[in-house]
C-alpha positions as CSV (number, residue, x, y, z in Angstrom):
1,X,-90.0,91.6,130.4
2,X,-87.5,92.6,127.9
3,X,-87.2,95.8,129.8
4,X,-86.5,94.0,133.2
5,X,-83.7,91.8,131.0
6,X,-81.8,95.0,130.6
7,X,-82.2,96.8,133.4
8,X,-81.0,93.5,135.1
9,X,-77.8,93.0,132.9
10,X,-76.9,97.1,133.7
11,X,-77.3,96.4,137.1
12,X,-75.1,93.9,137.2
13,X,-72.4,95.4,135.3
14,X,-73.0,98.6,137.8
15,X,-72.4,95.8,140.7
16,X,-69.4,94.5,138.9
17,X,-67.3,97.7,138.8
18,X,-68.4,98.6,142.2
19,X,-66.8,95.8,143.4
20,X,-63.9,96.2,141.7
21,X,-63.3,99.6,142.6
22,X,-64.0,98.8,146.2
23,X,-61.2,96.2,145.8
24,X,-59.3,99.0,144.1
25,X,-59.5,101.6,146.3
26,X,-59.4,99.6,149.6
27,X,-56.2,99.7,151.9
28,X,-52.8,98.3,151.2
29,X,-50.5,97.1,147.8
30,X,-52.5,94.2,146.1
31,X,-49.4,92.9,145.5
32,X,-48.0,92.4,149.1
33,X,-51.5,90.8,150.0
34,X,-51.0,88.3,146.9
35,X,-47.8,87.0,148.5
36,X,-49.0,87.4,151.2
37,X,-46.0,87.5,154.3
38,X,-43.7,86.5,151.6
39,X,-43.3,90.3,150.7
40,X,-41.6,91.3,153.2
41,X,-38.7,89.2,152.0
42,X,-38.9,91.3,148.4
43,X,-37.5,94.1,147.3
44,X,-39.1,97.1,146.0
45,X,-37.7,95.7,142.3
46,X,-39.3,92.2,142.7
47,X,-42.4,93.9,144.1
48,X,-42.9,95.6,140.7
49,X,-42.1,92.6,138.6
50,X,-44.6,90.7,140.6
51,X,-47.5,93.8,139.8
52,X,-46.0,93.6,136.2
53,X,-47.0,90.0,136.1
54,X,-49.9,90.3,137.4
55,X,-51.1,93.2,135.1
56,X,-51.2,95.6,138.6
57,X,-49.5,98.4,136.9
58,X,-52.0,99.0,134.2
59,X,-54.7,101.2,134.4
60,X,-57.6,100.7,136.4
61,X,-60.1,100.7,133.3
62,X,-57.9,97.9,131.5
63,X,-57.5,95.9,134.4
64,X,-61.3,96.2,135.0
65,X,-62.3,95.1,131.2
66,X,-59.5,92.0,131.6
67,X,-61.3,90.8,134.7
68,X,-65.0,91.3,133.1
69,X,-63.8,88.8,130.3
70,X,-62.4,86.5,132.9
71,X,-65.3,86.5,135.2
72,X,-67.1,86.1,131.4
73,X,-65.4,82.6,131.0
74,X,-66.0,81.7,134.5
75,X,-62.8,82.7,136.2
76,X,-63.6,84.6,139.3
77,X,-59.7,84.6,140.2
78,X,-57.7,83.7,143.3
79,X,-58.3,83.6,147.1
80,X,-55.7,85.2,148.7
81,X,-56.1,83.5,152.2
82,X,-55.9,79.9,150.3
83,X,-54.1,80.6,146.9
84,X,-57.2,78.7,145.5
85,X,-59.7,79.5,142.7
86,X,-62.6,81.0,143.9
87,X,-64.5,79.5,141.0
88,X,-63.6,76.1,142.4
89,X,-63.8,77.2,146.1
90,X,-67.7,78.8,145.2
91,X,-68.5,75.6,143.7
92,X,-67.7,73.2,146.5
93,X,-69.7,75.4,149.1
94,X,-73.0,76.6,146.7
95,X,-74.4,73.3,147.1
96,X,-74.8,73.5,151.3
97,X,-76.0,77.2,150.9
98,X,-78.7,76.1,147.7
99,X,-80.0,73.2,150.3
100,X,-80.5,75.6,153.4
101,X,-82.1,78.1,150.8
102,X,-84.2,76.2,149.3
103,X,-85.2,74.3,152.2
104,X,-86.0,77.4,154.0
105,X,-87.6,78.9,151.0
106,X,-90.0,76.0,151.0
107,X,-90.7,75.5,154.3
108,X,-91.5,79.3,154.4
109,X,-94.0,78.8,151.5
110,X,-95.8,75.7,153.4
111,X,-96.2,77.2,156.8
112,X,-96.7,80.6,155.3
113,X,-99.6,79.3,153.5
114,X,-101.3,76.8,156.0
115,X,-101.2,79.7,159.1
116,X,-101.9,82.4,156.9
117,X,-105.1,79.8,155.7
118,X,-106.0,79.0,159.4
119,X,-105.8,82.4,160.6
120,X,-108.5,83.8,158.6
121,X,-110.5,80.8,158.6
122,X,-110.6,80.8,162.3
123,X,-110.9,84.7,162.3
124,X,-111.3,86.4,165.3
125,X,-110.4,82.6,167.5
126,X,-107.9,81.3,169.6
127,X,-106.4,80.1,166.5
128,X,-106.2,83.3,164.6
129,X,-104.5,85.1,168.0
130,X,-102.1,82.2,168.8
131,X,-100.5,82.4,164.9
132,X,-100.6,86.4,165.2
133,X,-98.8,86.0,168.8
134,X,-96.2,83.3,167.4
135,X,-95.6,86.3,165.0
136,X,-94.6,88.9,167.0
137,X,-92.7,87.1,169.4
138,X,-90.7,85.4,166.6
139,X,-90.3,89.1,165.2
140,X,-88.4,90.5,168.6
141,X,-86.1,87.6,168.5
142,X,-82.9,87.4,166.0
143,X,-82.6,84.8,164.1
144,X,-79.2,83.6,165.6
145,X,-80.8,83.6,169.1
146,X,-83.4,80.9,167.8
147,X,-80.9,78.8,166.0
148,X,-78.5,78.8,169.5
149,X,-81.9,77.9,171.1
150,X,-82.9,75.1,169.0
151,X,-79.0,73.9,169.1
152,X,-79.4,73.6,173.3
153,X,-82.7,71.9,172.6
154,X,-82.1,69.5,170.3
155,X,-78.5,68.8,169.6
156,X,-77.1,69.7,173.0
157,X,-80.2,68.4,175.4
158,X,-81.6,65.8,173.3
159,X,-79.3,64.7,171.2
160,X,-81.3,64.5,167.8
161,X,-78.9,66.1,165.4
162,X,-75.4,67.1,164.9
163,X,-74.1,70.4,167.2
164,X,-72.1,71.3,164.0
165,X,-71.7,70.6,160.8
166,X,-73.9,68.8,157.6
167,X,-74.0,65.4,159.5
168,X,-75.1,63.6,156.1
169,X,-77.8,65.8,156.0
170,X,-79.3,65.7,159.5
171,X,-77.2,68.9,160.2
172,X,-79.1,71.0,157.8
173,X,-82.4,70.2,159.7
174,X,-82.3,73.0,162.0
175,X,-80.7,75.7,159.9
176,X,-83.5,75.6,157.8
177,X,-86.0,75.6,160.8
178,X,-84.5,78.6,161.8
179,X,-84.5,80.4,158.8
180,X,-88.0,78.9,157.2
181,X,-89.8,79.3,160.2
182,X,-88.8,82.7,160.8
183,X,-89.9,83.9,157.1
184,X,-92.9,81.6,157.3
185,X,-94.3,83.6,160.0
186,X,-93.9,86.5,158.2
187,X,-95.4,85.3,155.1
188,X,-98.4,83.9,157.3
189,X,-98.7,87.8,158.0
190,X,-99.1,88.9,154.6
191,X,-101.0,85.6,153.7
192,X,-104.0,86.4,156.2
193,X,-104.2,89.9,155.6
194,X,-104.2,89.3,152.0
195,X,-107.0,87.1,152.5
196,X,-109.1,89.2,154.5
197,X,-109.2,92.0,151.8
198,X,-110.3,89.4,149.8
199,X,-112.9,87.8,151.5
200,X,-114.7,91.0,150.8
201,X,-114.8,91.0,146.8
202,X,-117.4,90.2,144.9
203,X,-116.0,87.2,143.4
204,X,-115.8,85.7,147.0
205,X,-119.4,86.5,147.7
206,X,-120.6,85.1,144.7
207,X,-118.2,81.9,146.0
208,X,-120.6,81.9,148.7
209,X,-123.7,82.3,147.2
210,X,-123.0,79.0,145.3
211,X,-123.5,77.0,148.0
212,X,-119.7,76.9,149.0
213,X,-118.8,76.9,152.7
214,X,-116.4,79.5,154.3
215,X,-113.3,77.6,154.1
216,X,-113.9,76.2,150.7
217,X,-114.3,79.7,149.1
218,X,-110.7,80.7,151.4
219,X,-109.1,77.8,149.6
220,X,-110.7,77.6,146.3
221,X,-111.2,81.7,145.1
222,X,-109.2,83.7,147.9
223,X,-106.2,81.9,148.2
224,X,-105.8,81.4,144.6
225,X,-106.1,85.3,143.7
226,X,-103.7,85.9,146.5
227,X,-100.6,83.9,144.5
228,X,-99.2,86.7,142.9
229,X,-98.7,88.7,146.2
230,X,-97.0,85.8,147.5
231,X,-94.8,85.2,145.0
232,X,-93.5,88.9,144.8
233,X,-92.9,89.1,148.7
234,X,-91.5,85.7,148.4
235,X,-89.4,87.0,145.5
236,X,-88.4,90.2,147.4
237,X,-87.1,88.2,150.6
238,X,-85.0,86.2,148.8
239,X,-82.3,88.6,148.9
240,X,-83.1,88.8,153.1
241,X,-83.2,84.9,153.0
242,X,-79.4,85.0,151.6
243,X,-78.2,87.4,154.1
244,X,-79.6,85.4,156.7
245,X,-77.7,82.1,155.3
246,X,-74.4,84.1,156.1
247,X,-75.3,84.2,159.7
248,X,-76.9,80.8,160.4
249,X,-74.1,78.8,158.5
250,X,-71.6,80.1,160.6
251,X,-74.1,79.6,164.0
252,X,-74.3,76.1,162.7
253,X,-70.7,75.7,161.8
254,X,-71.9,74.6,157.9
255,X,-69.5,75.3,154.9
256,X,-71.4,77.0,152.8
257,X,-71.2,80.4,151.1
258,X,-72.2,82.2,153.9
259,X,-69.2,80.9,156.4
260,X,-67.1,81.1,153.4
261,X,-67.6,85.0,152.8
262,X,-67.4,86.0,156.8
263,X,-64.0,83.9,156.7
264,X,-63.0,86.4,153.3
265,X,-64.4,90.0,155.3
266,X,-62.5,89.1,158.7
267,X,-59.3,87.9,156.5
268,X,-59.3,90.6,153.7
269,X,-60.0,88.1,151.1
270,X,-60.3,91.0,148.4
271,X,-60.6,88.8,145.0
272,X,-63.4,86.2,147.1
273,X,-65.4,89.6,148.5
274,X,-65.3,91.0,144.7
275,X,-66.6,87.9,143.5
276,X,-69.4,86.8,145.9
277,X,-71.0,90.5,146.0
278,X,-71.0,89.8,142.2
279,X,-72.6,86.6,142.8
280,X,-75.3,87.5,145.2
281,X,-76.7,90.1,143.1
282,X,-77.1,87.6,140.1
283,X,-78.9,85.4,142.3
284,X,-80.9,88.1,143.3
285,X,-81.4,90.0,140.0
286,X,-82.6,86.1,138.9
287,X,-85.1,85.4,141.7
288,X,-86.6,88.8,140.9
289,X,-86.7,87.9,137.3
290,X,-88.4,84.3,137.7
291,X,-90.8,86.0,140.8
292,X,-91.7,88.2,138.0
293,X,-92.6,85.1,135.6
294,X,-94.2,83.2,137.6
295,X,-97.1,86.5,139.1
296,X,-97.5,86.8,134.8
297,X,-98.2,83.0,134.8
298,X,-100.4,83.3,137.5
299,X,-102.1,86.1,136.2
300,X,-101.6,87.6,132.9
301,X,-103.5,90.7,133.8
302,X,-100.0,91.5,135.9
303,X,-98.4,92.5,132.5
304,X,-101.1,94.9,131.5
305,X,-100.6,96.4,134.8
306,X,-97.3,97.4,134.6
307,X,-95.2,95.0,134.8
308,X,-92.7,94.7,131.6
């Protein structure tokens, strides 16, 4: 584990310069786009006392260490588009995006589970081929296409929730519909076929040949040594699950992270693009790192396998 602690913090640091150079190197005078169309009105001399003042005429490796011990403290600088603090800006907007995340994370892991569970108890029935249909179909559909869908259905036809917006809560129903249902299919996948290999071990049999019935042995032996390979999938679509908030928040009209970053790319937001790609990978680098505690929890023979 120690191992994974370091290669985590490098890779972090790696992320952190890249995004600073990409803000670097990427068209037009950081200056101008601080002030925005106020530089027009400049001349050349103000324009260099405004870089002076902002450090923008040092060195890229000195600018790059200042920023590191800002970001260090917390400050992850200023939004260009709204002359805000993107530290205060993140913080007003993480809390829709942790709701829709989490949400979806754990609706994921409950319908994952239960059709995964059914499928292989009702092998080879119309129960197993319905889920493994639902699959597929789900699969050849985006994800935006299902949440514009279950907007006509239920806000637009039916009138149950909000078109747009949180709504108190009620507006974060289907986002997380969309996005949990589409990874708990998925996970139902890997759940059922993880369970078939293991309905062939020993330790299953010998389940059986204690006077437990089918199901009983699923839930009790095969479900239970199947954990850890749920947890590391779950772990590794995290990242996927994040990417997918960017889309559905701005489907649903919520403002959360995901909005809030498109709204940065289309408007050249530089210093909020810098700091959210360094914020995505430490959420991600940190849902590897507790996926990883939790399969050693679940089994401690994980370790001895390989994992540090």
């Amino acid at each position: 584990m120690g191992y994974r602690l370091v290669n985590s913090l490098l890779t972090l640091v790696l992320v952190s310069f890249v995004s600073f150079a990409a803000v670097e190197f990427a068209p037009g005078d950081p200056a101008e786009m601080l002030l925005g169309g106020a530089s027009k009105e400049l001349s050349a001399e103000a324009l260099a006392r405004v870089r002076a003042a902002h450090g923008l005429n040092q060195p890229m490796w000195k600018r790059y260490v200042g920023w590191l011990k800002l970001v260090a403290g917390g400050n992850l600088g200023v939004s260009l588009r709204t002359n805000r603090n993107v530290t205060a800006e993140f913080a007003a907007r993480i809390p829709v995006t942790s709701a829709v995340a989490f949400g979806a994370l754990s609706l994921a892991t409950l319908a994952g589970l239960s059709l995964g569970v059914f499928a292989v108890i009702y092998e080879g029935r119309a129960v197993d081929h319905a889920i493994r249909a639902v699959v597929v179909a789900c699969h050849s559909v985006p994800a935006f296409l299902i949440g514009l869908l279950l907007i006509y259905l239920c806000s637009f036809k039916l009138g149950w929730l909000p078109l747009y917006g949180v709504g108190g809560g009620s507006g974060l129903v289907l986002p997380v519909l969309t996005l949990g249902g589409i990874m708990g299919l998925s996970l139902a996948r890997v759940v059922r076929n993880a369970l078939l290999e293991a309905v062939h071990e020993e330790y299953f049999l010998a389940a059986l040949g204690k006077g437990l019935s089918y199901p009983q042995a699923v839930l009790r032996h095969g479900l239970r040594n199947s954990l850890t390979l749920v947890v590391s999938y779950l772990g590794m679509r995290f990242a996927g699950l994040l990417g997918g908030v960017v889309l559905i928040e701005s489907v649903f009209s919520l403002p959360g992270m995901g909005s809030y970053i498109l709204e940065a790319i289309l408007g050249r937001d530089y210093p909020v693009i810098q700091a959210y790609m360094l914020f995505f990978c430490a959420v991600v680098l940190a849902a590897n790192l507790l996926a990883d505690l939790l399969v050693r929890g679940i089994d401690p023979r994980a370790a001895v396998a390989g994992i540090h």
